[in-house]
C-alpha positions as CSV (number, residue, x, y, z in Angstrom):
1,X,129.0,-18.0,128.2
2,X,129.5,-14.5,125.9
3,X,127.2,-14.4,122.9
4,X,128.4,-15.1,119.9
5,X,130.2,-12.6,117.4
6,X,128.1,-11.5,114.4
7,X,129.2,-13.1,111.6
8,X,129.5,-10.1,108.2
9,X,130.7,-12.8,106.1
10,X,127.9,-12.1,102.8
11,X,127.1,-9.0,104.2
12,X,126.4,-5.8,102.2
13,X,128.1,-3.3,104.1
14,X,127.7,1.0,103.5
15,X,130.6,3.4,104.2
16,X,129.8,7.3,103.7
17,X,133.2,9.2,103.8
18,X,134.3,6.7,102.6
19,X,137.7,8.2,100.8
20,X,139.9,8.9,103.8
21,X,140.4,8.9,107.1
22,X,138.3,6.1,109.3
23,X,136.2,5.5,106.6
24,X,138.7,4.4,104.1
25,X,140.9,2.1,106.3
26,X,137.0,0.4,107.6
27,X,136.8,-0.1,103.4
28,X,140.3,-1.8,103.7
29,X,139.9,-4.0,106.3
30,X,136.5,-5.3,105.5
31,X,137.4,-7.0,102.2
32,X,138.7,-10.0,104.7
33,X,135.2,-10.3,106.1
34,X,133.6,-11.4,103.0
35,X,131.6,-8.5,102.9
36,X,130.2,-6.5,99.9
37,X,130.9,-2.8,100.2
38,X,128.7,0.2,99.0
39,X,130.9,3.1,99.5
40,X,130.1,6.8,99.5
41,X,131.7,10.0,99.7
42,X,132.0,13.6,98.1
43,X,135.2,13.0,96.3
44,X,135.1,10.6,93.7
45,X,138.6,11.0,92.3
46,X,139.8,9.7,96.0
47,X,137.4,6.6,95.9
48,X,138.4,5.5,92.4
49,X,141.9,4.2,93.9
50,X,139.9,2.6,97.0
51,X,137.6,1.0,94.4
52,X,140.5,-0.6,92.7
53,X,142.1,-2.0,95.8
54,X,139.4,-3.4,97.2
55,X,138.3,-5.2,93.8
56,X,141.8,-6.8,94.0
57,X,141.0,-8.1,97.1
58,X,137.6,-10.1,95.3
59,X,135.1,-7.9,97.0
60,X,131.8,-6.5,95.5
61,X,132.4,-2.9,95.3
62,X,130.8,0.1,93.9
63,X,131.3,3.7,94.5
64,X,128.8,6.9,94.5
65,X,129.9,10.2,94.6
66,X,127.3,11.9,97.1
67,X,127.3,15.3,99.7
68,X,125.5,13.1,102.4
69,X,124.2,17.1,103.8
70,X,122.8,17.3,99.8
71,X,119.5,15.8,101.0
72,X,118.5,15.6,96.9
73,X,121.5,14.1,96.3
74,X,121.3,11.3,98.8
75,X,117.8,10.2,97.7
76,X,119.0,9.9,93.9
77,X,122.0,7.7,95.3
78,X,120.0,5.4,97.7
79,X,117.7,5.0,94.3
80,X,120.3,4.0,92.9
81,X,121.9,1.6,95.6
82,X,118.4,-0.2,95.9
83,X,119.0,-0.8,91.8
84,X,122.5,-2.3,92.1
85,X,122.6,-4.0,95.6
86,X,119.3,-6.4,96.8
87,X,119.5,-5.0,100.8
88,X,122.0,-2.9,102.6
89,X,122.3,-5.0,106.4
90,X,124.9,-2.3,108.3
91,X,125.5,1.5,107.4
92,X,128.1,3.2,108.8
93,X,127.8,6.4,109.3
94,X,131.3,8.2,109.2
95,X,130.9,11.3,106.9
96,X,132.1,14.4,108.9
97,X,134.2,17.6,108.8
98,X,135.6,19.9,111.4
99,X,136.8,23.6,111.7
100,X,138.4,25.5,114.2
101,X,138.3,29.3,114.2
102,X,138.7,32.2,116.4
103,X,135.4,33.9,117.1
104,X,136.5,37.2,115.2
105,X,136.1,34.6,111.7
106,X,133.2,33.2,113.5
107,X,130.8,32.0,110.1
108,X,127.3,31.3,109.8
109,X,128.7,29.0,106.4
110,X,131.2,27.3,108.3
111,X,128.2,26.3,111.1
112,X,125.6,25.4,108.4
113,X,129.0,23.2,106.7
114,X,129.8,21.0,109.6
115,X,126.3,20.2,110.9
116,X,124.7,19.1,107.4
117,X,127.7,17.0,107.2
118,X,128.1,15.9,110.9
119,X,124.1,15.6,111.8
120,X,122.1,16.0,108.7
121,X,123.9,14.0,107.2
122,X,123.3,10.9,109.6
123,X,119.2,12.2,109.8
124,X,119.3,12.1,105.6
125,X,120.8,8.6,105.2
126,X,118.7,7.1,107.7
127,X,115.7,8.5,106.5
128,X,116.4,6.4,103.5
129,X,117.5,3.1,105.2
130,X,114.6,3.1,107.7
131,X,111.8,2.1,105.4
132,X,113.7,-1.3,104.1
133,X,115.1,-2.0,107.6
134,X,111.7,-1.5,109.1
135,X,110.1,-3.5,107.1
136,X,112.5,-6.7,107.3
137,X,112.9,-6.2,111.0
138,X,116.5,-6.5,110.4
139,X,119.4,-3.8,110.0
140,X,122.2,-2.0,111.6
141,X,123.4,1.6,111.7
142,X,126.4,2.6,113.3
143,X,126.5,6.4,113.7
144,X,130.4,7.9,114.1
145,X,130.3,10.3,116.9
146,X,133.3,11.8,118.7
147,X,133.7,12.6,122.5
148,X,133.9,15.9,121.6
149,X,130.2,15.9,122.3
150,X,130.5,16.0,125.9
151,X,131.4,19.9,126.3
152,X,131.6,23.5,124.1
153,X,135.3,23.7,123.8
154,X,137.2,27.1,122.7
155,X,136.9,27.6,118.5
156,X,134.9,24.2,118.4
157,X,132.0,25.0,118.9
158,X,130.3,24.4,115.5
159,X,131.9,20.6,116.0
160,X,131.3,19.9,119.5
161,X,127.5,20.9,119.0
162,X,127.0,18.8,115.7
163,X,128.5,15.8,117.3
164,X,126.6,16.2,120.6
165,X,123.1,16.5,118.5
166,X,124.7,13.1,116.3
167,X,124.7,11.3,119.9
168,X,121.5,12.4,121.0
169,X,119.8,11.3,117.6
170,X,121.3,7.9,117.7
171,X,120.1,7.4,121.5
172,X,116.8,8.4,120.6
173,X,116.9,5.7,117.6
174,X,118.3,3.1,119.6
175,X,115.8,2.6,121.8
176,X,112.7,3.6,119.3
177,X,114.1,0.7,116.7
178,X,114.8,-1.7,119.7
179,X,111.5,-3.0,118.7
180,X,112.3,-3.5,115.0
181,X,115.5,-5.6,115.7
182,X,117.1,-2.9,114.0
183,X,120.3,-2.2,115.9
184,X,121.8,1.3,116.3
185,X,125.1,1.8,117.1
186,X,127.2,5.3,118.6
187,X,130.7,4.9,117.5
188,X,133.0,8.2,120.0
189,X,136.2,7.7,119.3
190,X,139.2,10.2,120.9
191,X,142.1,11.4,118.8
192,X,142.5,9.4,115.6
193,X,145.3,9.9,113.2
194,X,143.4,10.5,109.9
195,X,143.3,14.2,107.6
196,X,140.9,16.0,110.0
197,X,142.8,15.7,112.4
198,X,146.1,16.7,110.8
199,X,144.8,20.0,110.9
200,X,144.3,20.6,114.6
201,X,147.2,22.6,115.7
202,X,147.0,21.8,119.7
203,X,148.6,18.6,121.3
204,X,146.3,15.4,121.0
205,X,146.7,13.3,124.1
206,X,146.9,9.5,123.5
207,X,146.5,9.7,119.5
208,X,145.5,6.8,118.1
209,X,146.5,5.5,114.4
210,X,143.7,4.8,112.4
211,X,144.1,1.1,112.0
212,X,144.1,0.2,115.3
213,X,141.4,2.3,115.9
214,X,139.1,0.6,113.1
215,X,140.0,-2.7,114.0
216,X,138.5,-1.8,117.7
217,X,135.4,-0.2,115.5
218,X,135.1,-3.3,113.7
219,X,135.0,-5.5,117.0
220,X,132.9,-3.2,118.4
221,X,129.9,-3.7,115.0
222,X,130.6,-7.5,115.6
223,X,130.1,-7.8,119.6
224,X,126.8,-5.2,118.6
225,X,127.7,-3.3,121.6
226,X,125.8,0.0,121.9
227,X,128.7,2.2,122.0
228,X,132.1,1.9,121.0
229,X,133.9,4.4,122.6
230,X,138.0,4.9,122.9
231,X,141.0,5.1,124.1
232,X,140.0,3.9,127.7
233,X,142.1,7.2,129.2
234,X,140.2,9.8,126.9
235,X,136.5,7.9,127.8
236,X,137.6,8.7,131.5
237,X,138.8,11.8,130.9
238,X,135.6,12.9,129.0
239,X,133.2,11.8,131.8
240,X,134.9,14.1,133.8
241,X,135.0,16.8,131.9
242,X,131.0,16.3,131.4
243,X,130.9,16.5,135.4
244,X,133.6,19.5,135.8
245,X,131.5,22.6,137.3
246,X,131.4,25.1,135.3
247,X,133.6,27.8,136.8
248,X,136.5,25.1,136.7
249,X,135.7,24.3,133.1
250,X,135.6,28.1,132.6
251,X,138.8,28.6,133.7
252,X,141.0,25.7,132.1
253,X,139.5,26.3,128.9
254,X,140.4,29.9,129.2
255,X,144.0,28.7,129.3
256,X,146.3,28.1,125.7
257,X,146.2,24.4,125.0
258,X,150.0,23.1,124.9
259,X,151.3,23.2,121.2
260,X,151.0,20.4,118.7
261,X,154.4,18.6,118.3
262,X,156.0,17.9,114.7
């Protein structure tokens, strides 16, 4: 007999990047689980709406305009958050940018950018979360990786490594918080439809629109499974990427990727 579904009905649920993208559409959808929803991001003026929608729906909501890489900024919120909410029970971890470039613009900024937001941010909001879950043996993060973290692909480099060091840090906490009932989660998706990835200008096999893809998420948090990883064609095609030698790898990756079509 499969075990049971976890039930988020009178959960409090927290969403960093919260104001587009995966983040947003997992704020839309969990309105119908009953949950209350803490929900953070660096743009305020694009949560305001979110706020308002999801209030509609009856849901406990409040926003907090935070840099989740800002790691003064993210104490003052969690202070905050502990003030206005009794417990937090699942963080998701979504906050994350990307950047492609040509290794003549190659940017010391743009590196420092991507992994405060991709890694550091993940390190600074746990930090915080850790002391409460720790203490109530009870908790749940779910860290949003990518499989992009399975190889250094051509003017993603910066990306690829932040992501890879994401997956690694929530391995490591998985199994150190196993002991704690404290559940860690590594969310990889593939190609997801959302503003990021709007910008890539190369053809993304078997992309996925966002709201199938956070309804898998969501199944995913609910089955606790350790990681929720997808489209089932890109999950194979990573692991063998991962196991390509490295003169093969060397030589497709040398090659144009096909164009993005409109």
């Amino acid at each position: 007999m499969p075990p049971a579904m976890m039930d988020l009905n009178n959960t409090t649920v927290l969403i960093t990047g919260a104001s587009s993208g995966i983040g947003y559409s997992l704020a839309k959808l969990l309105p119908k689980e009953n949950c209350s929803l803490i929900l953070i991001s660096r743009r305020e003026n694009m949560l305001s709406q979110l706020v308002h929608d999801v209030e509609f729906e009856g849901t406990k909501v409040k926003a907090y305009k935070c840099d989740v890489g800002n790691i003064g900024e993210v104490k003052n919120t969690f202070e905050q958050i502990k003030r206005d909410f009794d417990k937090v029970d699942i963080a998701i971890l979504n906050a994350g940018t990307s950047s492609r470039a040509d290794i003549k613009n190659y940017s010391s900024f743009t590196a420092k950018e991507i992994f405060e937001s991709n890694t550091l941010g993940i390190v600074n909001c746990v930090e915080q979360l850790l002391p409460d879950f720790i203490q109530r043996k009870e908790g749940m993060i779910v860290g949003v990786s990518s499989m992009a973290d399975s190889r250094g692909f051509p003017k993603s480099g910066f990306y690829n490594a932040s992501k890879a060091a994401a997956s690694l840090l929530l391995e490591s906490l998985r199994i150190e918080l196993k002991p704690f009932n404290i559940k860690v989660i590594t969310v990889k998706p593939g190609f997801v439809r959302t503003p990021m990835t709007d910008k890539n200008e190369f053809h993304m096999p078997f992309l996925m629109d966002v709201d199938k893809a956070v309804k898998i998420i969501l199944d995913g948090i609910k089955n606790e499974k350790k990681i929720i990883q997808f489209p089932l064609p890109i999950v194979i095609g990573s692991k063998l990427v991962k196991m390509m030698p490295i003169w093969l790898f060397d030589f497709l990756m040398s090659r144009p990727l096909p164009a993005r079509k409109n």
